[in-house]
VOTIDREN-83456 format. One record per residue (C-alpha): x, z, y. Coordinates in steps of 0.2 Angstrom, whole numbers, padded with zeros to 4 digits, always signed. Layout:
% VOTIDREN-83456
XZY
...
This chain:
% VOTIDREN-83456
-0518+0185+0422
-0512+0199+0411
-0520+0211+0399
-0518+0227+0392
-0520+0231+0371
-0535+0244+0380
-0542+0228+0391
-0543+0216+0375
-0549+0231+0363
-0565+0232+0376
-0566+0213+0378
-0570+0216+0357
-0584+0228+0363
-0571+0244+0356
-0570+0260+0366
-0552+0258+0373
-0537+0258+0364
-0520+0268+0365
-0509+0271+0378
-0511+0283+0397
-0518+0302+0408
-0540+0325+0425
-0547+0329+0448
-0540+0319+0463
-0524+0323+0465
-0512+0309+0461
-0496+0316+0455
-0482+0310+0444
-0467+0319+0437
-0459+0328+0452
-0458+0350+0456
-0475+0355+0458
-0492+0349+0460
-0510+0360+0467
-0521+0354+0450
-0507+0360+0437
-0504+0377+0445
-0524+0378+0447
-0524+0376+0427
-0511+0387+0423
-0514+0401+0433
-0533+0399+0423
-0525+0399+0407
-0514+0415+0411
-0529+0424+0420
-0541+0422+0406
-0529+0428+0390
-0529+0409+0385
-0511+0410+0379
-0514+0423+0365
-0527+0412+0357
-0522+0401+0341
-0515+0385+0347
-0529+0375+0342
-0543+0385+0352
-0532+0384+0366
-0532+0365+0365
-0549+0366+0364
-0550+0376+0380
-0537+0364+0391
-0546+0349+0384
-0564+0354+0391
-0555+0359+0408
-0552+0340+0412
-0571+0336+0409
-0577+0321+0421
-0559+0318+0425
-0561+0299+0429
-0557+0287+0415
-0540+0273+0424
-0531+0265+0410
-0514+0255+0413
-0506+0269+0421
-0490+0269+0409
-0488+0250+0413
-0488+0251+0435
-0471+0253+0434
-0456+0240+0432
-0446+0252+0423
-0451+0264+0410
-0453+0281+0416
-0461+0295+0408
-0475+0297+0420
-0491+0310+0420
-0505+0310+0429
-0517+0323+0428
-0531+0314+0439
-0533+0298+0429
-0533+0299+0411
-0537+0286+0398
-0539+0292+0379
-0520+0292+0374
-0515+0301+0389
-0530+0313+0389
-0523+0320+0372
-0505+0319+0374
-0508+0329+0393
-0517+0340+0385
-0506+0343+0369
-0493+0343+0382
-0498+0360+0391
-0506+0369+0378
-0485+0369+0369
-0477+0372+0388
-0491+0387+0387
-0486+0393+0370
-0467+0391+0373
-0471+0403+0390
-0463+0385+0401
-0476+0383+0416
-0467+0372+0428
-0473+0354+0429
-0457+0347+0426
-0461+0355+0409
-0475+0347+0407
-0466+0330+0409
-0454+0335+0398
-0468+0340+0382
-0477+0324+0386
-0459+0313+0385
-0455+0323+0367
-0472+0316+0359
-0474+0300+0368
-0454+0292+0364
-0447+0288+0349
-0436+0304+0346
-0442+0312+0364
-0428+0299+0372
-0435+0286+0387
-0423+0271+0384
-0435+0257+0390
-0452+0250+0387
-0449+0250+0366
-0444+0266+0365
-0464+0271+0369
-0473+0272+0353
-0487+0259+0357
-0494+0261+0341
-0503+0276+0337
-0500+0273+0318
-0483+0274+0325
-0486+0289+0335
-0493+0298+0320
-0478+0293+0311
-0467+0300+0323
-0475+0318+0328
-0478+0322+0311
-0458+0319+0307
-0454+0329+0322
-0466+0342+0315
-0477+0342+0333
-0491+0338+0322
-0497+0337+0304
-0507+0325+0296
-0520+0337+0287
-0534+0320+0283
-0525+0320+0264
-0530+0336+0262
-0548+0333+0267
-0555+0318+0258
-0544+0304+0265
-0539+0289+0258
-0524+0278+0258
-0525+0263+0272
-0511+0250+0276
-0509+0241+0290
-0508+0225+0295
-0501+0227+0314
-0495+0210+0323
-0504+0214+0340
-0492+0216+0354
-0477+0205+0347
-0492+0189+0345
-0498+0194+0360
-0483+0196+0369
-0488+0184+0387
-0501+0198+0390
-0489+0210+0391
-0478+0211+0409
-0463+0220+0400
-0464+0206+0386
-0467+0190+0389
-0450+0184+0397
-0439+0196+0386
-0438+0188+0370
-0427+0200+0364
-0441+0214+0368
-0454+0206+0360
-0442+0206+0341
-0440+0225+0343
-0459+0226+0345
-0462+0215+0329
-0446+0226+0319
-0458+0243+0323
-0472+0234+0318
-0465+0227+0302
-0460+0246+0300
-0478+0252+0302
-0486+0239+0289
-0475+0246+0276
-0478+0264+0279
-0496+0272+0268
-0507+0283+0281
-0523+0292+0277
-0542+0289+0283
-0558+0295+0280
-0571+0279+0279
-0584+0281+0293
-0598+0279+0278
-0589+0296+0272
-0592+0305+0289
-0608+0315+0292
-0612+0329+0309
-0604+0344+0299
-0587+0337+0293
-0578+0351+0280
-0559+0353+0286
-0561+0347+0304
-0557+0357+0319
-0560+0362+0336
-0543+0355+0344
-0539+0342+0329
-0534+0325+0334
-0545+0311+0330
-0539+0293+0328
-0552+0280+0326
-0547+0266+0312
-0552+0249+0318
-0553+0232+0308
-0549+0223+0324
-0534+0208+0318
-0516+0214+0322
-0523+0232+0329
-0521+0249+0317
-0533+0261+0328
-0545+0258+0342
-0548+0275+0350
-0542+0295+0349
-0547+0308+0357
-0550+0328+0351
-0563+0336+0338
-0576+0348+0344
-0586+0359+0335
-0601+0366+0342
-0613+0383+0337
-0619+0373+0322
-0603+0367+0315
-0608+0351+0318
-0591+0339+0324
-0593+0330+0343
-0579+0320+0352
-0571+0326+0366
-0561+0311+0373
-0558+0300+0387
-0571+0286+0389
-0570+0267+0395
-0588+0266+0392
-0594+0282+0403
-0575+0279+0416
-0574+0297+0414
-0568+0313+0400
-0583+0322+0391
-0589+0329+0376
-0598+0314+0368
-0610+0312+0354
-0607+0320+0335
-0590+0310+0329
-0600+0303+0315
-0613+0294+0326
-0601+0288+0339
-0591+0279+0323
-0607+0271+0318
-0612+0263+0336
-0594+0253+0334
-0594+0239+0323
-0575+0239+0322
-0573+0256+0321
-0567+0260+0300
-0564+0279+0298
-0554+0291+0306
-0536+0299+0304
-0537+0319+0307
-0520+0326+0315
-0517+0345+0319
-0505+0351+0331
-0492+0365+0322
């Protein structure tokens, strides 16, 4: 039987981890598809695209509310391709989708080959599909990446945070739980030299005992990645910031627990009902 880093994370009682992508229509990275249009056409008819970008996030994000939760979608294939999906989403794909549309919209490219394309620049290691490593499993790794390639910025520094190190060894321990890894050996030391990578790099967190419902700096739109003190793992869950009429911070995210996308409890409470969870990184798309 094999498991997925999202799997074993909910076997720890964790909201699921990082890795896959809102109605019914299955569609992957062919012309074009009914659901995207229906979005785009929404964006352009209401003004969307002259908001800031991280209003228009928000905006995109909340349009793939009850979007069925299906994680595993990145792994159904043999061969790495950069797929999307925009009726199944887990919490990694949920953001990266919606980041995805919000820059094709800002960069005026509304095809959904476009689409593909945004999502493949933030989800690969230098925006190149060259097999199942050149995905940035990790979201340590992801933040590492999008914040060099100036996609994002890391702003949690800047609003209280505190150094954290990491400790990853996940994936390459547990490589026989992996398809892609555990009859390539090869593989699995290319996956233990990125993690070896990560655990020497300093990132920033806010401890969830720091967090309350109105958090100074935070966003409507900013990414939230959820720090976990889960063995071998350097965060457990991500998903957007939402703040609501009193300024007061929900998460808007892609849940295992609900199988479905909402707009969940205030971020600080849903840290607290998670033993594992540790803090939160706070990233901001530019």
């Amino acid at each position: 039987m094999n498991f997925s880093r999202r799997e074993i994370l909910k076997m720890f009682g964790t909201a699921a981890l990082l890795l896959t992508p809102a109605h019914t229509l299955l569609f992957g990275q062919n012309s074009g598809n009914p659901a995207y249009f229906k979005i785009i056409s929404k964006i352009r008819n209401n003004g969307w695209q002259q908001l800031k970008l991280n209003q228009l996030i928000t905006n995109i994000a909340m349009e793939f509310i009850d979007v069925p939760y299906v994680g595993g979608t990145l792994d159904a294939n043999s061969v790495e391709t950069c797929s999307v999906f925009l009726d199944k989403l887990d919490c990694v794909t949920y953001f990266e989708t919606v980041l995805g549309i919000a820059k094709c919209i800002k960069s005026k490219k509304y095809d959904f080959d476009d689409l593909v394309e945004q999502v493949k620049q933030t989800r690969y290691r230098n925006g190149i599909v060259d097999g199942y490593s050149s995905r940035l499993h990790y979201t340590a790794d992801w933040i590492y990446e999008n914040t060099k390639n100036n996609i994002t910025k890391d702003i949690t520094k800047n609003i209280g945070g505190e150094i954290i190190k990491f400790d990853t060894f996940f994936m390459s321990k547990n490589f026989d739980k992996y398809n892609a890894l555990k009859d390539n050996p090869e593989l699995v030391r290319v996956i233990k030299q990125q993690e070896e990578a990560i655990n020497s790099r300093e990132y920033y967190y806010i401890p969830k005992n720091k967090l309350s419902r109105k958090i100074s700096g935070i966003e409507s739109g900013d990414i939230i990645a959820i720090t976990t003190s889960i063995p071998g793992l350097d965060y457990a869950h991500i998903g957007f910031a939402f703040k609501n009429d009193k300024e007061e911070i929900q998460l808007l995210h892609a849940s295992s627990k609900k199988k479905k996308v909402v707009l969940d409890i205030y971020l600080s409470e849903y840290l607290k009902g998670i033993k594992n969870n540790t803090g939160i990184t706070v990233l901001r798309s530019v």
